[in-house]
N, C-alpha and C positions, 0 to 999 in steps of 0.2 A: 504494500500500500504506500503509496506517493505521501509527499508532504502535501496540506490543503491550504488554500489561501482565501481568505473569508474579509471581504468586505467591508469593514466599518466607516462610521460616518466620521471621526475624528482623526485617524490613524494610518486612514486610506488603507493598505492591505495589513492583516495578523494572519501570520503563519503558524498553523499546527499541525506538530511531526506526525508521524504514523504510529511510533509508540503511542503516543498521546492517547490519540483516535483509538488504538487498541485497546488501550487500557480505559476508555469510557464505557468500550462499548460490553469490556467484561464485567466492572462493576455494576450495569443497570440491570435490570429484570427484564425491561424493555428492549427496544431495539435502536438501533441508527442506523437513518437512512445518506448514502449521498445520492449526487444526480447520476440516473444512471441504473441506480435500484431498481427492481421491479416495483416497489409502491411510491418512486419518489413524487412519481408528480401527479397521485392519485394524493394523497398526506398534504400537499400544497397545495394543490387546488381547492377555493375558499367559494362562497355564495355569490360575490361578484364577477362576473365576469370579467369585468375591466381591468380586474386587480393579475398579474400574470407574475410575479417574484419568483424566486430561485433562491431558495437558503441554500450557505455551503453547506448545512450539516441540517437534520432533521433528528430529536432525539424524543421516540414514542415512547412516552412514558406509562407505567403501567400501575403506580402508585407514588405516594409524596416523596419516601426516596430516590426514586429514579427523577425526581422535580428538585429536590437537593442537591444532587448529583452535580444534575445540567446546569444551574445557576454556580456551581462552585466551577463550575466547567468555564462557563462564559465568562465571569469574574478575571479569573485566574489568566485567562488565555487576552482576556478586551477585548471579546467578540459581541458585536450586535447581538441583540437577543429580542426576540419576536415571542411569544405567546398564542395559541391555539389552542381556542377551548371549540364552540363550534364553527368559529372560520365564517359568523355570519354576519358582521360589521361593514357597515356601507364604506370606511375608510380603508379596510383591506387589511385592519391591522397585526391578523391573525401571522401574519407573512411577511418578511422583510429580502432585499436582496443581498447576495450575502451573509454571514453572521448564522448564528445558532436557532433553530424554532422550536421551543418546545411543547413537543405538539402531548394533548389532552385528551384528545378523543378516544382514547380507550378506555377511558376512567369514566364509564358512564353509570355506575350503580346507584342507583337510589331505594334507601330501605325506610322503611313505615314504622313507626312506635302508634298504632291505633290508639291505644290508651289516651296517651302522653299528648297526641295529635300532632307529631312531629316527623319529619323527614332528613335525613341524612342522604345530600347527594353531592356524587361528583362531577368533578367541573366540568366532564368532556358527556355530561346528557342533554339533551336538547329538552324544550318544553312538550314535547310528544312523550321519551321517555319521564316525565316528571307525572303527568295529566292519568297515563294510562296507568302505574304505581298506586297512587294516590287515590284517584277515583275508582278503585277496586273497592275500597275502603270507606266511601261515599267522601272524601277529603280532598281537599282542590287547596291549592298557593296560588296566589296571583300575579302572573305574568303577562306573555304579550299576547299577540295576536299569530303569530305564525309559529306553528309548533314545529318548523324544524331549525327555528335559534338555538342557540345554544345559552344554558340557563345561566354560565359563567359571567358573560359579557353582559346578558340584560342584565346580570343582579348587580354588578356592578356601577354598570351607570345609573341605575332606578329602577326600572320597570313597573309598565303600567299598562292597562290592555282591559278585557272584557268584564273582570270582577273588582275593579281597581277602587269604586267609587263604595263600595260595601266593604274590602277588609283591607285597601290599603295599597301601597306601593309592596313589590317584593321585596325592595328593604326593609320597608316596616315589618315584615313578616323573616326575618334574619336572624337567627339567635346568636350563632355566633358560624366563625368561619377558622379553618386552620391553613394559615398560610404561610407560606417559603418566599421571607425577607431578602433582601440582596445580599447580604452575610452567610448566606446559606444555614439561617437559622427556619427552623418548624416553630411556630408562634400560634397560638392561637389565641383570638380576638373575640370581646365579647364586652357585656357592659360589664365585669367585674373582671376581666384579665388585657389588660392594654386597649382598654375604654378608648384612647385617642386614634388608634389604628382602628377600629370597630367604627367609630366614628366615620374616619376616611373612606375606609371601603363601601362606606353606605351611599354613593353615589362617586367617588372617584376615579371610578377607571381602574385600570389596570398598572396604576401608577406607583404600587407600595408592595407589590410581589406576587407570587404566582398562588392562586386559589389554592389548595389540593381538597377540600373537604369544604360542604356549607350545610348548616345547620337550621334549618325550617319548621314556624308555628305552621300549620294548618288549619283550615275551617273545615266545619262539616258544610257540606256542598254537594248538593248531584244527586243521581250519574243523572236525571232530565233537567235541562235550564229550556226557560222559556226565550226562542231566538229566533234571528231572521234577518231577511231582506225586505225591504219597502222601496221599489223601484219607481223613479218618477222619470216624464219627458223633460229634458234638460230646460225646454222652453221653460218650464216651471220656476227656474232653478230660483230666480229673486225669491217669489212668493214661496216657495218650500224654505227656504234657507229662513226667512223671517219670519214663520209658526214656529218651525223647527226649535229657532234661539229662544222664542216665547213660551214653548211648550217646557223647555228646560228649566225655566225659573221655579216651577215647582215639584222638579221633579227628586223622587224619593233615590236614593244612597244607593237603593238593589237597583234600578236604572241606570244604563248604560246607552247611549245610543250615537255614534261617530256617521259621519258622511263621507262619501266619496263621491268625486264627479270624476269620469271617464266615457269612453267610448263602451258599449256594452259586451262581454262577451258572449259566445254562445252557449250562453244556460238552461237549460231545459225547460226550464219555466216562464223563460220570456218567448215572446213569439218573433218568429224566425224576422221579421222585418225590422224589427231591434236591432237584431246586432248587428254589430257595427255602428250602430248610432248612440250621441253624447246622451246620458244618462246621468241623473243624481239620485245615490242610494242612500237610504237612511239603514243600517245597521245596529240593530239592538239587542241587548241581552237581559231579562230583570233576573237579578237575585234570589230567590223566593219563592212563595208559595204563587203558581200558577195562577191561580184565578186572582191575588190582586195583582200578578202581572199584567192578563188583560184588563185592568181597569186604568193601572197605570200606564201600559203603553196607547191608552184608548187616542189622547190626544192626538200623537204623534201619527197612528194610522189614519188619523182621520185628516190628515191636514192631504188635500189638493186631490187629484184623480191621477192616483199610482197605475202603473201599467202592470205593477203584478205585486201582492202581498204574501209573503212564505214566510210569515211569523206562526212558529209554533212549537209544539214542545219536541226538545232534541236533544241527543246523548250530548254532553259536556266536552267530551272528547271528539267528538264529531264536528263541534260548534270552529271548538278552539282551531282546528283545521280547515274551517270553511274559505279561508282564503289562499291555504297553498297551492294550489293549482297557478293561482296570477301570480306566484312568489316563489317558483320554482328557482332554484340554484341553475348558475350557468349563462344565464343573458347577464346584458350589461346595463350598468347601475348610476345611478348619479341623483341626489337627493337635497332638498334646500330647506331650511324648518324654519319656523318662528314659532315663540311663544305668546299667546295673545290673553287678554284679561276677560277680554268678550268678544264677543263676533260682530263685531260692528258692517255699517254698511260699506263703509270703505274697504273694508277686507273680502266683504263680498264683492262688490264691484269689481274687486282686483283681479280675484279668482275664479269669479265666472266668464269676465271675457278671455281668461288664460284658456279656457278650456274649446274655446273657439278657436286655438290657433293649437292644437295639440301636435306635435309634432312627430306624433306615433300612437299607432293602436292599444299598446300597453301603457303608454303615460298615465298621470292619476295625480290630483289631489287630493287628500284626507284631512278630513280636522277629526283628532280623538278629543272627545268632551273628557276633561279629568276631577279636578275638587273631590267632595263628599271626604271619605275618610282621608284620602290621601292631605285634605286639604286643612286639614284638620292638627297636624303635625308643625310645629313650628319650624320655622326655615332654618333655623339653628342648630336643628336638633338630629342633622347627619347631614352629612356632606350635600346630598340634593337640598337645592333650597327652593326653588318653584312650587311650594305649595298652596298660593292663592288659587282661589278657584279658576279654572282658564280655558282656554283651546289650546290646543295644540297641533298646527298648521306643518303636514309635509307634503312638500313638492317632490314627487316620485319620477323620475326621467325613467322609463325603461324602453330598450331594442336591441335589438338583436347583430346591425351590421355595423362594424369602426368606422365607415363614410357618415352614419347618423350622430359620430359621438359630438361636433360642435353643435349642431340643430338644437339635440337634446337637451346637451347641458347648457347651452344661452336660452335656452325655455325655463329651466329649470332657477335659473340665475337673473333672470328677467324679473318672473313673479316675485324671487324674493326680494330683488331690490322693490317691488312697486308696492310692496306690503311692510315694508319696513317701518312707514312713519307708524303704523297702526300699531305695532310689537310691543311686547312687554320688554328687551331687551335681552332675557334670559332666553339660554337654547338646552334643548338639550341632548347630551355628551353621545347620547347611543344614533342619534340621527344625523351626527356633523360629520361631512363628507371628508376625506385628506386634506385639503385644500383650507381648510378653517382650523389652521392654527390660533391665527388671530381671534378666534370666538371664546377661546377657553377661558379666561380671566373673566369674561362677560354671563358666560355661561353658570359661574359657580358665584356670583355676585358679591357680597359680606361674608362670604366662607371661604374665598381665594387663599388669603393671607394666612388663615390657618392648616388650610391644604397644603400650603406652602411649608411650614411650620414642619407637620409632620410628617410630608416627604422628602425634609434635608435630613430629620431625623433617622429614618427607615432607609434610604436608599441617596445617601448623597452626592456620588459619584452616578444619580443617573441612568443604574442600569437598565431599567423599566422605563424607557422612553417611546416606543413604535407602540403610541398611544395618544388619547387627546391627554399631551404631554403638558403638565405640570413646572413650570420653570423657574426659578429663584432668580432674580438680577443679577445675584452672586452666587456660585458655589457648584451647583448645577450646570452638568453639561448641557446644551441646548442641540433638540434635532435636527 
């Protein structure tokens, strides 16, 4: 075996022998891949497309050791170091070129404490592995909306999705987490064992070390939630969009209900002259006992003359998957967000005639409605601070060929400049594309400075950067 030469950002090349590389690869349990492997560039390939990186080294880890290993590995050698939980981050951060990735995806277990109402899981399962565990047991955690992310990265930066407004963000619901510091120390965090770290990772990023284990309250939940689509003619859209934000002011915690405007796909329920045509969906889930679900979503179905209503009672697991088919891994990505306090008219304005000018059949605006529990929580009180009640506005660019990548993304980049003045100011971390660096200080508002604080403490040389990286004016290497 040759000597390897691995890419970093400050060093330009680091060289490591073949001993080296040998003797990593007897210590782990796991495996290491170079390029060249048979699973090299299945282990790299991540959710976006766009995103195409080449680690010099891949090291699949198969437990928190083989994740102590690899950070003592990277440290030691100053090699770039990437992180891979499910590879499904709009930034691509899963993956770096050059340097070290330690990749996660085999660490997918997650186990039940019914009793206790708790879950223990590992960093490399998706929200599919978490939903199908849990809801065996009638017990659901609250995440996103696409159940093949990976539960690593949403819980990280927040997470927030279809039961978010009844029990919380998925940080809220964290108990604690065992993590691998840039020391190649195992730490575990919690409100009673390094409170300040516990802190940080409740919306930071992946900026204080590598997950190996996370620790989950649960609800009793399921397995039927009462759910659906409320499909309207786009022509609608002013007049739908403006019930819609009216109907919300009274609406109860177990409601949930987000829009999309796009072009239609073809779903079995709509009739065949639809698709392909611009479309606004109202999306909802209530919490709860069925029949005051229908009372409480009565509003919102009632608002305008929908082209097709499929609200009704569905496996949870089923729910939480109703959108991966348009979220498949593989096309290419590009995404623009705001945070909003309300949905004013301006916002609409902005956003309905964006959807006149779609620059592709998959493109899509969403606003997820959040508040209720989540909002409930003071901005101080973990590293997310966006807990005013709000919207939460993303511009989705998706296609499939690299001739549509400027089209897409000055669409994409378009809407967010023209809805900017309307914004709350705050973004958030799991929705900011590579390109917004510049967001992150903005992003974490009156919690920056102490983010800052205790990732000089935890990682001061930096290693955990190929992320929405965290920077000190002083001390801190910069990406």
């Amino acid at each position: 075996m040759n000597a390897i030469s691995f890419t970093t950002l400050e060093r330009g090349k680091a060289t490591v022998d073949a001993a080296s590389l040998e003797a990593l690869s007897a210590q782990i349990r796991g495996t290491v891949l170079r390029e060249g492997d048979a699973a090299y560039d299945e282990v790299r390939g991540i959710w976006n497309g766009m995103i195409d990186r080449r680690p010099g080294l891949i090291v699949c880890c198969v437990g928190a050791s083989d994740v102590v290993i690899a950070v003592n590995f990277a440290r030691e050698n100053r090699l770039l170091v990437c992180v891979r939980g499910g590879g499904h981050n709009i930034a691509g951060s899963a993956v770096c070129d050059g340097g070290l990735m330690i990749d996660l995806s085999l660490m997918k277990s997650v186990r039940v404490d019914v009793a206790a109402k708790r879950a223990w899981v590992g960093p490399g399962a998706t929200l599919a592995d978490v939903d199908r565990e849990t809801q065996a047991f009638g017990l659901a955690l609250p995440t996103g909306i696409n159940s093949t992310t990976g539960i690593a990265g949403l819980t990280l930066g927040g997470g927030f999705g279809w039961i978010t407004r009844k029990f919380g963000l998925t940080i809220d619901n964290l108990v604690s987490a065992d993590v691998v510091t840039a020391d190649g120390k195992l730490l575990r965090a919690s409100q009673s064992e390094n409170p300040d770290l516990f802190w940080a990772l409740r919306g930071g990023g992946g900026n204080f070390g590598v997950v190996t284990a996370f620790e989950f309250q649960l609800h009793q939940f399921g397995p039927q939630v009462l759910s659906g689509l409320v499909v309207h003619p786009f022509a609608d859209a002013a007049k739908v969009l403006s019930e819609y934000r009216e109907a919300l002011e009274t609406a109860p915690d177990e409601l949930t209900c987000w829009v999309v405007m796009r072009q239609a796909p073809p779903l079995p329920f709509l009739p065949a002259e639809w698709h392909g045509k611009e479309v606004l969906v109202l999306a909802m889930c209530y919490c709860g006992d069925a029949q005051a679900g229908e009372k409480a979503t009565q509003k919102l179905r009632a608002i305008g003359t929908p082209i097709a209503d499929v609200v009704g009672l569905n496996p949870f697991t089923g729910w939480q998957q109703a959108f991966d088919p348009l979220l498949a891994p593989g096309a290419r990505n590009y995404w623009k967000s705001h945070d909003f306090t309300e949905l004013s008219d301006g916002v609409v304005e902005v956003t309905t005639a964006a959807i006149a000018r779609l620059p592709g059949p998959e493109c899509e605006i969403f606003f997820g409605h959040v508040g209720g529990a989540a909002g409930r929580v003071t901005a101080d009180a973990t590293a997310f601070p966006q807990r005013s009640s709000h919207f939460v506005m993303n511009v989705h660019a998706r296609w499939r060929e690299p001739a549509m990548d400027r089209a897409c993304i000055d669409w994409a980049r378009g809407i967010y400049d023209a809805a900017r003045p309307y914004a709350a100011g705050t973004a958030y971390v799991n929705f900011m594309p590579e390109d917004e660096v510049d967001r992150v200080e903005a992003a974490y508002g009156g919690n920056y400075s102490r983010l800052l604080e205790i990732k000089q403490r935890y990682d001061p040389q930096n290693l955990f950067r190929v992320n929405q990286n965290l920077r000190a004016k002083e001390g801190l290497r910069a990406a």
